[in-house]
N, C-alpha and C positions, 0 to 999 in steps of 0.2 A: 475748507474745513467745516464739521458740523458741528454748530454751537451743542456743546455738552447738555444745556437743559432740554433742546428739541430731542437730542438724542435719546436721552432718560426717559421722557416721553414716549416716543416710539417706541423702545425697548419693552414699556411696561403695557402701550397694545400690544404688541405685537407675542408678547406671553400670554396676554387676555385672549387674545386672538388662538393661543394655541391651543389655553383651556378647553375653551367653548367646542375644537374641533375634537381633542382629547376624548373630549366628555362627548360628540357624536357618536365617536367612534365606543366607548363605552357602553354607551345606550345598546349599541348594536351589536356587541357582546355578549352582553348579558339577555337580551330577548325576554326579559317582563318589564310588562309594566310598569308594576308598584316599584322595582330598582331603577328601571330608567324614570323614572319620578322622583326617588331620593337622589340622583344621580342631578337632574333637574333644580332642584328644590336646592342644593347647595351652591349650584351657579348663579343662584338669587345673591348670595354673599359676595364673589368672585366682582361680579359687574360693580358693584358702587365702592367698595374696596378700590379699585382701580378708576374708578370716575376720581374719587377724593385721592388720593394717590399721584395720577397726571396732573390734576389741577393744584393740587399744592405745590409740586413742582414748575407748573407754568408759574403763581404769585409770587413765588422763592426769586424766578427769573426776571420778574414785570414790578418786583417790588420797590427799586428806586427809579423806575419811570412813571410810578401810581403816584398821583395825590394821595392822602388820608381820605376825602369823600368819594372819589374813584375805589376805590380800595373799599370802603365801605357797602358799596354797592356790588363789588362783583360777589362779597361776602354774601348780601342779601340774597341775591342770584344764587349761590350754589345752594345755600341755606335753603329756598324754596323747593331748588332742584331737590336736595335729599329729602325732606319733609312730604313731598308726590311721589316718590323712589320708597321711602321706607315707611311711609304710614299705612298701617291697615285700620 
């Protein structure tokens, strides 16, 4: 049987996964530029949306196997991750 948070997990790539293809195929629909660029420019949201999204649900899952300083750190860890992710 598949532990329910892996599953959740999967589930939420494998929509990510479908976006990203969705929106190929859009791109290639609509044949300009400047649309497949806004088309682009909105799966900048899409991706860290669903980084923070799985990984909350893996903590949800790892959370009474974490220490407090364990736990601390993977915090610092994503915190980093989004702040190179979302800073311009």
């Amino acid at each position: 049987m598949v532990n329910k948070i892996v599953l959740s997990m999967a589930i939420l790539r494998i929509l990510s996964g479908s976006i990203e293809v969705f929106a190929a195929f859009l791109m290639l629909r609509l044949n300009q530029v400047d649309k497949a660029l806004v088309v682009n420019s909105s799966l900048a949201l899409v991706g860290p949306l669903i980084l923070i999204s799985t990984t909350t649900i893996g903590l949800v899952g790892l959370s009474d196997k974490l220490s407090m300083d364990k736990f601390f750190w993977v915090l610092a860890g994503i915190t980093c991750l989004l702040v190179g992710i979302l800073k311009k």
